[in-house]
HTML snippet that shows the backbone in 3Dmol.js (N, CA, C, O; Angstrom):
<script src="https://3Dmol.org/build/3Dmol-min.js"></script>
<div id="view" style="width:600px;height:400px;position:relative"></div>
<script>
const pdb = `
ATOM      1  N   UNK A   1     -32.963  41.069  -3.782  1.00  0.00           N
ATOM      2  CA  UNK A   1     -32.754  39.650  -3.506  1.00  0.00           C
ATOM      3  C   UNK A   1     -34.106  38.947  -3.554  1.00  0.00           C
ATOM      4  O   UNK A   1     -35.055  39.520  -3.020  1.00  0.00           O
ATOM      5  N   UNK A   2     -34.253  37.994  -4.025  1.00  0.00           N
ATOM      6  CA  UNK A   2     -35.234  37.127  -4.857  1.00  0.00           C
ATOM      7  C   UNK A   2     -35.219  35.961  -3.309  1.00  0.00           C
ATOM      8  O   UNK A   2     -34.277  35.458  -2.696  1.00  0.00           O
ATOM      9  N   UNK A   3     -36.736  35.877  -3.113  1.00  0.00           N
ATOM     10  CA  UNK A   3     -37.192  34.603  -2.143  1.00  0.00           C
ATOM     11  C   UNK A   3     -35.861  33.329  -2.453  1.00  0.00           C
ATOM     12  O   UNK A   3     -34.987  33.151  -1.604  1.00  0.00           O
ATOM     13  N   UNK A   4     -35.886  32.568  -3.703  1.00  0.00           N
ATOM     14  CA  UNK A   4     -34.930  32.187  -4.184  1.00  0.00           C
ATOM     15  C   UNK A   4     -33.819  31.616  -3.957  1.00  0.00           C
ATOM     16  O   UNK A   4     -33.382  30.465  -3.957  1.00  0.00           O
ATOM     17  N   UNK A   5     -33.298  33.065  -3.684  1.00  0.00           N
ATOM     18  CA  UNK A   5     -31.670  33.195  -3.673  1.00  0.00           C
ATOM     19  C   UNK A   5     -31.494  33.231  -1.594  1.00  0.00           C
ATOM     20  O   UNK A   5     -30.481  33.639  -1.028  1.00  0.00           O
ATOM     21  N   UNK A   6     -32.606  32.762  -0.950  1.00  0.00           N
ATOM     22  CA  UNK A   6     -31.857  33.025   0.113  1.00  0.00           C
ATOM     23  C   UNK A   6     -31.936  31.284   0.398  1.00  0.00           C
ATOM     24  O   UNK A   6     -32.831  30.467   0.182  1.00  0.00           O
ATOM     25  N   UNK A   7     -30.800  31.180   0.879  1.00  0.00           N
ATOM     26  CA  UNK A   7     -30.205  29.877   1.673  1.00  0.00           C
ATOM     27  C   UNK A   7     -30.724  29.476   2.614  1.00  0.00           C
ATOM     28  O   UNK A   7     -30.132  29.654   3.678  1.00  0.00           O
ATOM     29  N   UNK A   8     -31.811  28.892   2.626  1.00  0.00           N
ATOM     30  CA  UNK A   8     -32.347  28.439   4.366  1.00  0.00           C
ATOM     31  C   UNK A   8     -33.212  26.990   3.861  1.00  0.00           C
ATOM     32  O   UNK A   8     -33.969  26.736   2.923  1.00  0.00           O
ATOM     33  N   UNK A   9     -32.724  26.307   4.883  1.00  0.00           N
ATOM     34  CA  UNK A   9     -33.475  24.912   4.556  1.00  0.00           C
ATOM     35  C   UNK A   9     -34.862  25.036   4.762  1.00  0.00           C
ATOM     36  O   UNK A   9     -35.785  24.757   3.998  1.00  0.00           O
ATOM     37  N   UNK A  10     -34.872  25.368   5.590  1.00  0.00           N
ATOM     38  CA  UNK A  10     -36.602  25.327   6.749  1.00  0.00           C
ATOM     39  C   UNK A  10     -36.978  26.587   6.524  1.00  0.00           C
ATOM     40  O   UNK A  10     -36.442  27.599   6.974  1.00  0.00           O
ATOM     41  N   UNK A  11     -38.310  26.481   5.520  1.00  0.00           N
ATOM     42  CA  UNK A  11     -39.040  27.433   5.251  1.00  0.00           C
ATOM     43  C   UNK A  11     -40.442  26.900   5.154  1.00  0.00           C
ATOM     44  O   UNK A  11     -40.879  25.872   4.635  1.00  0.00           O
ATOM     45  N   UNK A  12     -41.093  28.000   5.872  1.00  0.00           N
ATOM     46  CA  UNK A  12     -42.988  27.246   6.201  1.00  0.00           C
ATOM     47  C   UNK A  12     -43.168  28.723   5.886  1.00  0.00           C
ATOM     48  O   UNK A  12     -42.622  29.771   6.234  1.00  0.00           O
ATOM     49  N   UNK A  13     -44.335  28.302   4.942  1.00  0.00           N
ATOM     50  CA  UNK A  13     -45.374  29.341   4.272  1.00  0.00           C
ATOM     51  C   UNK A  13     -46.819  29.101   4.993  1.00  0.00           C
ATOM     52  O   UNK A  13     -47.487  28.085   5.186  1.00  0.00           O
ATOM     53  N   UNK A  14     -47.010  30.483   5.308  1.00  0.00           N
ATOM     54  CA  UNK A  14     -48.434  30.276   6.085  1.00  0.00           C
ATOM     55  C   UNK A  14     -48.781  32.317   6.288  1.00  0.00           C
ATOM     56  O   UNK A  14     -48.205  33.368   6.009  1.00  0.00           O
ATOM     57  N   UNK A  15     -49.740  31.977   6.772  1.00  0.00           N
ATOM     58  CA  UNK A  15     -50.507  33.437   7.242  1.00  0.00           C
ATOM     59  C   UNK A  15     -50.725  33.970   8.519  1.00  0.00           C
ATOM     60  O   UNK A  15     -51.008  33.257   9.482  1.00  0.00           O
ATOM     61  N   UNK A  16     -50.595  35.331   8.582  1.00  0.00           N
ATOM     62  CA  UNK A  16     -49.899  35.655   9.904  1.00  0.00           C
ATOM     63  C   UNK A  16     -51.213  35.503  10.839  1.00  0.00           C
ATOM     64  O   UNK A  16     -51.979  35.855   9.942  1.00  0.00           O
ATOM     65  N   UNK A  17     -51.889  35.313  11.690  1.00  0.00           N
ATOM     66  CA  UNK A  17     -52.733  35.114  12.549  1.00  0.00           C
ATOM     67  C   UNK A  17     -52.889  36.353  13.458  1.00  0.00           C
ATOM     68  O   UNK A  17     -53.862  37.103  13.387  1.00  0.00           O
ATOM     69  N   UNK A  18     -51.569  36.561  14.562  1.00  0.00           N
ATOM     70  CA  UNK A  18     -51.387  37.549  15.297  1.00  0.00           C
ATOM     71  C   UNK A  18     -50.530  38.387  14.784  1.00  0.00           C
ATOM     72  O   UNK A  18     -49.789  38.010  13.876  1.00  0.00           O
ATOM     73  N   UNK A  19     -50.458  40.157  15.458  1.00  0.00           N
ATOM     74  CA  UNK A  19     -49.082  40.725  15.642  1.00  0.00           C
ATOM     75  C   UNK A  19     -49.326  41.776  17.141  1.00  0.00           C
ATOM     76  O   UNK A  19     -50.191  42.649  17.208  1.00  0.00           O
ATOM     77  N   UNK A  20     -48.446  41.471  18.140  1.00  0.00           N
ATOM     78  CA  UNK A  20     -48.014  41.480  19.165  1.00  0.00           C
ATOM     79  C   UNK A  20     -47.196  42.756  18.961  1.00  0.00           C
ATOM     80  O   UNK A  20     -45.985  42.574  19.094  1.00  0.00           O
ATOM     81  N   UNK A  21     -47.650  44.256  18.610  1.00  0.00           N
ATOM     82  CA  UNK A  21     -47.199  45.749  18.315  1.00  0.00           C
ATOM     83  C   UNK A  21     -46.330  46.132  19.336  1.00  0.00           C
ATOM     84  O   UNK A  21     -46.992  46.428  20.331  1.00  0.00           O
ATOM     85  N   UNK A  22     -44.862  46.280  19.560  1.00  0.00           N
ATOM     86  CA  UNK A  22     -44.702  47.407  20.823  1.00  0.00           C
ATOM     87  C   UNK A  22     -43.770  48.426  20.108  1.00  0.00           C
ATOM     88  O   UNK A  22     -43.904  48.558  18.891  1.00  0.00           O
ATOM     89  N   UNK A  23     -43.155  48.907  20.543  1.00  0.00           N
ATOM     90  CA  UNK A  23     -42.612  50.341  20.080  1.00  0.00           C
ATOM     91  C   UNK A  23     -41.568  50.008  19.464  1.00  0.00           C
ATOM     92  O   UNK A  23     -41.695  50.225  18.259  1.00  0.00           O
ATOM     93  N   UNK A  24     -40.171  49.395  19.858  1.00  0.00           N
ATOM     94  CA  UNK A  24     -39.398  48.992  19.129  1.00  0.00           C
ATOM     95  C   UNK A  24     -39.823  47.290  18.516  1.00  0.00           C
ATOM     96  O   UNK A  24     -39.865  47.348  17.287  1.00  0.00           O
ATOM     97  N   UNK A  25     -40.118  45.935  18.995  1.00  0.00           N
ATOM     98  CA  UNK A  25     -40.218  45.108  18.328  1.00  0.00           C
ATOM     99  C   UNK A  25     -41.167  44.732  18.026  1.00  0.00           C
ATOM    100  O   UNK A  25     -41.931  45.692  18.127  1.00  0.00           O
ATOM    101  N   UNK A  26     -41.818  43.712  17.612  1.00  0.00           N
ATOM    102  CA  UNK A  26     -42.934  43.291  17.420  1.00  0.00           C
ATOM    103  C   UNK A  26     -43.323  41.469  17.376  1.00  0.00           C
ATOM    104  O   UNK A  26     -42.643  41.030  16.449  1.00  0.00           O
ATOM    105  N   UNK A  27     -44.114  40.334  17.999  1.00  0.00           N
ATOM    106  CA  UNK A  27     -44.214  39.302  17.830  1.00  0.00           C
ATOM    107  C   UNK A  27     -45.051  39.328  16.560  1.00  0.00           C
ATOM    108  O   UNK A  27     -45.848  40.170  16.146  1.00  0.00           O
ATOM    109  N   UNK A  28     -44.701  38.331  16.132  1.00  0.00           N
ATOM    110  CA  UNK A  28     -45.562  38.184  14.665  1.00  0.00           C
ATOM    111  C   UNK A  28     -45.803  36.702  15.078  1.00  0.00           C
ATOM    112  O   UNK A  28     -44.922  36.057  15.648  1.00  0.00           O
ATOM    113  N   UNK A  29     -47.399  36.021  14.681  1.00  0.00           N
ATOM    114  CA  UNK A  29     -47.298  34.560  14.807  1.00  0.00           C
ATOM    115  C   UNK A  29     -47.973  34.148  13.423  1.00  0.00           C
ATOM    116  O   UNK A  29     -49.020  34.596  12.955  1.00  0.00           O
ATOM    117  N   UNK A  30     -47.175  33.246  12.913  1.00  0.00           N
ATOM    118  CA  UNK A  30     -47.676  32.419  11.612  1.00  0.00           C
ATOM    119  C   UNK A  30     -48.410  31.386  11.919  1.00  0.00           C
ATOM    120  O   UNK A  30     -48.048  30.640  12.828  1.00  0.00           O
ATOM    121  N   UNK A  31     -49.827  31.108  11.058  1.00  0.00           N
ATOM    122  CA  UNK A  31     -49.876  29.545  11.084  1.00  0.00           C
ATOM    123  C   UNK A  31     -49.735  29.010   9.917  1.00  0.00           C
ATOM    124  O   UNK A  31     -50.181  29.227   8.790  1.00  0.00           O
ATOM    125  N   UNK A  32     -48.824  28.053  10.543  1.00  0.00           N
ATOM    126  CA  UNK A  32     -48.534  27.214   8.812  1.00  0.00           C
ATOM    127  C   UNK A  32     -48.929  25.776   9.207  1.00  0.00           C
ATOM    128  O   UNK A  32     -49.160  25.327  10.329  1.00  0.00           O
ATOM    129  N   UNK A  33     -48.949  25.174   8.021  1.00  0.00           N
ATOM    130  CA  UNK A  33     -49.227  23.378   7.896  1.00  0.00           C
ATOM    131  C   UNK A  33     -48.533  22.691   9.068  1.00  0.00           C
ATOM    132  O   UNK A  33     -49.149  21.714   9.493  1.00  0.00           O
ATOM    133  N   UNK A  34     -46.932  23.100   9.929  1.00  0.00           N
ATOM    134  CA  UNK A  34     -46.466  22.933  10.855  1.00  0.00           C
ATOM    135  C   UNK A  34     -47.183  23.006  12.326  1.00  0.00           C
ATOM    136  O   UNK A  34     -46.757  22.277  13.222  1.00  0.00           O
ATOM    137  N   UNK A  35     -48.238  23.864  12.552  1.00  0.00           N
ATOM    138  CA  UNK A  35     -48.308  24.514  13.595  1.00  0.00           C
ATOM    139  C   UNK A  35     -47.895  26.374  13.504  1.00  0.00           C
ATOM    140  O   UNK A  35     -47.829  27.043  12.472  1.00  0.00           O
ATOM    141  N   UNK A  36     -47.719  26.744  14.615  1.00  0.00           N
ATOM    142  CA  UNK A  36     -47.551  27.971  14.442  1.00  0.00           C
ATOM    143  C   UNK A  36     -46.057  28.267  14.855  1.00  0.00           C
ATOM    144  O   UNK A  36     -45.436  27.758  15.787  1.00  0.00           O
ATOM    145  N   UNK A  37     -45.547  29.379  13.782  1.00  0.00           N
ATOM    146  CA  UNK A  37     -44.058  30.049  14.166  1.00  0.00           C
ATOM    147  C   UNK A  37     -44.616  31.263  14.312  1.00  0.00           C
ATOM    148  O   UNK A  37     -45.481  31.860  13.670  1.00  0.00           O
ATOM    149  N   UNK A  38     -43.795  31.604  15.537  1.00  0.00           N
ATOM    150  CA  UNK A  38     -43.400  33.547  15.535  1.00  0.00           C
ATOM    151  C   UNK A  38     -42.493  33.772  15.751  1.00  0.00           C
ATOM    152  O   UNK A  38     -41.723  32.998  16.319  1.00  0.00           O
ATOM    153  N   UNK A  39     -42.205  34.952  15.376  1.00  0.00           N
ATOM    154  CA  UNK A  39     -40.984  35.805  14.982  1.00  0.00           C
ATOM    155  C   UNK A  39     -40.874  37.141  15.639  1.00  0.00           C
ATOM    156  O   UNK A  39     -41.789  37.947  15.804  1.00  0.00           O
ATOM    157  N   UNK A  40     -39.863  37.237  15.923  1.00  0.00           N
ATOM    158  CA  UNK A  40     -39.545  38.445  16.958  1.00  0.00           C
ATOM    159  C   UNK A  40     -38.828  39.632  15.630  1.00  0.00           C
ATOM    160  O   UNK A  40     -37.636  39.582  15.330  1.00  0.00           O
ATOM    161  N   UNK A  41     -39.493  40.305  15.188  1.00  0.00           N
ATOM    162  CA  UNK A  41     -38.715  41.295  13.875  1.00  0.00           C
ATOM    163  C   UNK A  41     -39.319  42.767  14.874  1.00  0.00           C
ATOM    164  O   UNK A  41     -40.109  42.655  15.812  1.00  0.00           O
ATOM    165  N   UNK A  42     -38.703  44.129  14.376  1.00  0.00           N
ATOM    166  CA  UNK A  42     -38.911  45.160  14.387  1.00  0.00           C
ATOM    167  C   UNK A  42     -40.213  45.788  13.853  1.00  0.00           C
ATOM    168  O   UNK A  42     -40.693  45.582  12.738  1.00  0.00           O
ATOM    169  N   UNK A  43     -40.594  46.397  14.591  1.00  0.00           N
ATOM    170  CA  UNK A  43     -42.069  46.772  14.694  1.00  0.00           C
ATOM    171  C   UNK A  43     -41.373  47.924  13.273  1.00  0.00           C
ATOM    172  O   UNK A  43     -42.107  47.767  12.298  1.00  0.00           O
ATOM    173  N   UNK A  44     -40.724  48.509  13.092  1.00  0.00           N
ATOM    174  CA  UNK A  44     -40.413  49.382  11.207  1.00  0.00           C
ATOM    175  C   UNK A  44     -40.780  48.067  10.597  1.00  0.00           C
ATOM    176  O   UNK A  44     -41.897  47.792  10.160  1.00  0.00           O
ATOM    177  N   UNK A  45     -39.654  47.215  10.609  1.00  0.00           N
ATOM    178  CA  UNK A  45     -40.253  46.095   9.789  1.00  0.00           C
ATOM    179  C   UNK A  45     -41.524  45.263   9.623  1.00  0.00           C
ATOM    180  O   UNK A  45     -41.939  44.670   8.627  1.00  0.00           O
ATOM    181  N   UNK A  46     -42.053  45.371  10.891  1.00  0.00           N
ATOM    182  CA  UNK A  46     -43.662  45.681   9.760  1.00  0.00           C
ATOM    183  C   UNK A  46     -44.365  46.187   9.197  1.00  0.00           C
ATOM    184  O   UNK A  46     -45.142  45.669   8.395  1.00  0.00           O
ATOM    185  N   UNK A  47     -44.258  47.619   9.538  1.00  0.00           N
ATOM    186  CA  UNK A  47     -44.645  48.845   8.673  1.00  0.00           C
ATOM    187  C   UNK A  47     -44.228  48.876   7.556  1.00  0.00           C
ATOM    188  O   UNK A  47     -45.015  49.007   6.619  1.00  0.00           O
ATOM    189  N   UNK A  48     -42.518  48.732   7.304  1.00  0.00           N
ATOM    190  CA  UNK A  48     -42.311  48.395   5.587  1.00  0.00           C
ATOM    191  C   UNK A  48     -42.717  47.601   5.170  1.00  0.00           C
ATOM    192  O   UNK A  48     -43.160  47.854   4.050  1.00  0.00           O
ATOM    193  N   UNK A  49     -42.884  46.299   5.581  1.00  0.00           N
ATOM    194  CA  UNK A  49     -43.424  45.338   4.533  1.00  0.00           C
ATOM    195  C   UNK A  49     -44.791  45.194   4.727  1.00  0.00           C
ATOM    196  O   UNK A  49     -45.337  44.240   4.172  1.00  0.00           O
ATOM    197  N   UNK A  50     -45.602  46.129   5.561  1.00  0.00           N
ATOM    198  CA  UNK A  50     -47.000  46.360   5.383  1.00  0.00           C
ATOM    199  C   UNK A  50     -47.666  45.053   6.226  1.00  0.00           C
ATOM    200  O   UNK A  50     -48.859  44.785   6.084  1.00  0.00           O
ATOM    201  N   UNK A  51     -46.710  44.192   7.195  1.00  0.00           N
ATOM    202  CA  UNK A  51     -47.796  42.880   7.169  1.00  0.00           C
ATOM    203  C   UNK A  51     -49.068  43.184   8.477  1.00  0.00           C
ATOM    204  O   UNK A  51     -49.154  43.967   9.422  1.00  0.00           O
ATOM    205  N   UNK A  52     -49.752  42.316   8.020  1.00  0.00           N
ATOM    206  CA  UNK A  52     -50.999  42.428   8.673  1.00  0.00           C
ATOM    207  C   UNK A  52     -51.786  41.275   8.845  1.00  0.00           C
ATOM    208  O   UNK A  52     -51.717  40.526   7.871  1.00  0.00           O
ATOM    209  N   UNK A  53     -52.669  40.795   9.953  1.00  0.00           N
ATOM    210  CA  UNK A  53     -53.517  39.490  10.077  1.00  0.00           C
ATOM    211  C   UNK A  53     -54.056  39.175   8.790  1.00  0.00           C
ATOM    212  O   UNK A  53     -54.924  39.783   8.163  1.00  0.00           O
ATOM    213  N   UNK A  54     -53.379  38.068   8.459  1.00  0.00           N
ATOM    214  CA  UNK A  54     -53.814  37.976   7.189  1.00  0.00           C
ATOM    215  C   UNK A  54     -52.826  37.273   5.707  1.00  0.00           C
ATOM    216  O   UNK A  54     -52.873  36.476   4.770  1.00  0.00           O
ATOM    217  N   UNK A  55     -51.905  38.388   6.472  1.00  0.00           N
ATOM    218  CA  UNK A  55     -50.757  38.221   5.217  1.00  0.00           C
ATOM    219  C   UNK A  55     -50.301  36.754   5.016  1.00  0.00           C
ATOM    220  O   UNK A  55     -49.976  36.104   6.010  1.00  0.00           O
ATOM    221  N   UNK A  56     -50.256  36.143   3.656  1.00  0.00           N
ATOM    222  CA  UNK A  56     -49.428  35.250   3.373  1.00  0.00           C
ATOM    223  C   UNK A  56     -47.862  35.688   3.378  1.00  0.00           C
ATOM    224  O   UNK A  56     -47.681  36.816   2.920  1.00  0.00           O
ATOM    225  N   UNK A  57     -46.741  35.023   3.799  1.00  0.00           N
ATOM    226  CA  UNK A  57     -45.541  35.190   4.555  1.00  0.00           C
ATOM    227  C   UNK A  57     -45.007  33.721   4.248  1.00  0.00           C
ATOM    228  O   UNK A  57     -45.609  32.762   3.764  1.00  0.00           O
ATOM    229  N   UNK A  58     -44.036  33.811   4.567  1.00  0.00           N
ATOM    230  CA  UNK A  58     -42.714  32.548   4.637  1.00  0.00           C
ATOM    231  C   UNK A  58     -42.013  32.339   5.740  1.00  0.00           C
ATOM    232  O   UNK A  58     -41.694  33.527   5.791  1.00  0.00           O
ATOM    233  N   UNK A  59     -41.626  32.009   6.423  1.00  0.00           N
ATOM    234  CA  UNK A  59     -40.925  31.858   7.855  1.00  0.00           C
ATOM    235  C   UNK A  59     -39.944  31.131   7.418  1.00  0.00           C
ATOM    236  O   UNK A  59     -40.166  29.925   7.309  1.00  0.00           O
ATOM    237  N   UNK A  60     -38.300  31.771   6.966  1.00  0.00           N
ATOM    238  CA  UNK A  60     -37.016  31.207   7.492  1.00  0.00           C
ATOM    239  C   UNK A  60     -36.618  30.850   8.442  1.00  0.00           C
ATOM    240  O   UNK A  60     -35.826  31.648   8.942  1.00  0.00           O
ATOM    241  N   UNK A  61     -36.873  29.486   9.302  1.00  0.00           N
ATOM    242  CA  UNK A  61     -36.201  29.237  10.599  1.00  0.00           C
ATOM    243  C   UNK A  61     -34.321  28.619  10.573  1.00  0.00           C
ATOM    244  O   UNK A  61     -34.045  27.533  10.064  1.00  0.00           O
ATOM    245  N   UNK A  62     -33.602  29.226  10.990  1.00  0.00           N
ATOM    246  CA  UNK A  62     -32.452  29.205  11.325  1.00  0.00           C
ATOM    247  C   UNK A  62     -32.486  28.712  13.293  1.00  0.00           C
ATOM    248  O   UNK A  62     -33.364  28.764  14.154  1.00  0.00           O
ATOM    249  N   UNK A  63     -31.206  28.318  13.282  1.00  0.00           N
ATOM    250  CA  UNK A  63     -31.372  27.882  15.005  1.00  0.00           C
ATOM    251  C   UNK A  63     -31.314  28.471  15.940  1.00  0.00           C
ATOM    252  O   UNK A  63     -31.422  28.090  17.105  1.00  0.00           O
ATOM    253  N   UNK A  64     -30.956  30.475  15.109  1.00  0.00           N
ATOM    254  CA  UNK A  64     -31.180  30.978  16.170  1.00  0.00           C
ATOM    255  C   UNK A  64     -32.709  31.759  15.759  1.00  0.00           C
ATOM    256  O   UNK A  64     -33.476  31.607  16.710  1.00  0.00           O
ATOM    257  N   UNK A  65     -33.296  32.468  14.734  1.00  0.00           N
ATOM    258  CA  UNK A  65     -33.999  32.781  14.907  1.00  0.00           C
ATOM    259  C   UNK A  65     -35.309  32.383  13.394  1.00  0.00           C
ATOM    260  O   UNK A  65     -35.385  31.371  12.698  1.00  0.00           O
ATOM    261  N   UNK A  66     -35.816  33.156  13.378  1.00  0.00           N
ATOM    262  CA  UNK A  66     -36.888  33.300  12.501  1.00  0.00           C
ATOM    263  C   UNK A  66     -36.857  34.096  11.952  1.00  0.00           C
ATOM    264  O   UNK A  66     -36.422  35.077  12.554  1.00  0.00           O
ATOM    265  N   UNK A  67     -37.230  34.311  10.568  1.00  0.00           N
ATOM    266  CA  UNK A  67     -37.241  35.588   9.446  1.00  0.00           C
ATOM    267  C   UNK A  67     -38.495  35.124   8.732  1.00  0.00           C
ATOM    268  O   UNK A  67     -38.951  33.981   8.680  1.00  0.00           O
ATOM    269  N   UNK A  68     -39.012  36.363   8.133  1.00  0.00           N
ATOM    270  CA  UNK A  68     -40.200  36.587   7.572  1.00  0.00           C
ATOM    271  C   UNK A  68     -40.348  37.502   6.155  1.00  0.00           C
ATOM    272  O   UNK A  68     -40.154  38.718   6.163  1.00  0.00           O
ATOM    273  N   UNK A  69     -40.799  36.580   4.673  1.00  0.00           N
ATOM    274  CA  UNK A  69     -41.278  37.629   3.764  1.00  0.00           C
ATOM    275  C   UNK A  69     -42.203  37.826   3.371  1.00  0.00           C
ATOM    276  O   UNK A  69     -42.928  36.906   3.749  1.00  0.00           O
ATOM    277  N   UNK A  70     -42.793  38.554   2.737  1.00  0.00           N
ATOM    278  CA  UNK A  70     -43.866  38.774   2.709  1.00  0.00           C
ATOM    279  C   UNK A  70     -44.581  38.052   0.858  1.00  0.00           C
ATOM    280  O   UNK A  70     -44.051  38.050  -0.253  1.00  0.00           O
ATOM    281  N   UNK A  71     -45.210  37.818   1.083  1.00  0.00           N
ATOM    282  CA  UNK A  71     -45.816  36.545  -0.454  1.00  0.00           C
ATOM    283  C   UNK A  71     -46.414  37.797  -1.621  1.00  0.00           C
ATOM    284  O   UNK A  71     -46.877  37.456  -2.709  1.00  0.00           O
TER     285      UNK A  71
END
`;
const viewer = $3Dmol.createViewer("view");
viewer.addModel(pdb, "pdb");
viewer.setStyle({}, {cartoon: {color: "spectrum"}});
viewer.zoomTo();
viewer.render();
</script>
């Protein structure tokens, strides 16, 4: 699935600043042109997608949460 093809109005591109490591989840904080979003994802899911202080990312905000890909 292609950046693309996902359906979300509210999307802010920015670079991750923090990540907040614990065993099962993990805070991730973006700063984008907005201010800053974080995202509550699975600490695997940062290991698969490798992110790190630094990473350029996308932040899907939905009303309940936040999603993150990696650029």
């Amino acid at each position: 699935m292609t950046i693309q093809a996902i359906n979300v109005r509210n999307q802010f591109k920015g670079v991750i600043k923090e990540i907040h490591q614990g065993q099962v989840v993990s805070e991730i904080d973006v700063q984008t042109a907005s201010g800053i979003v974080t995202s509550v994802i699975t600490t695997r899911s940062v290991r698969d997608l490798e992110l790190k202080i630094g990473s350029e990312v996308i932040a899907f905000v939905k009303s309940t949460e936040v999603s993150l890909a990696k650029l």
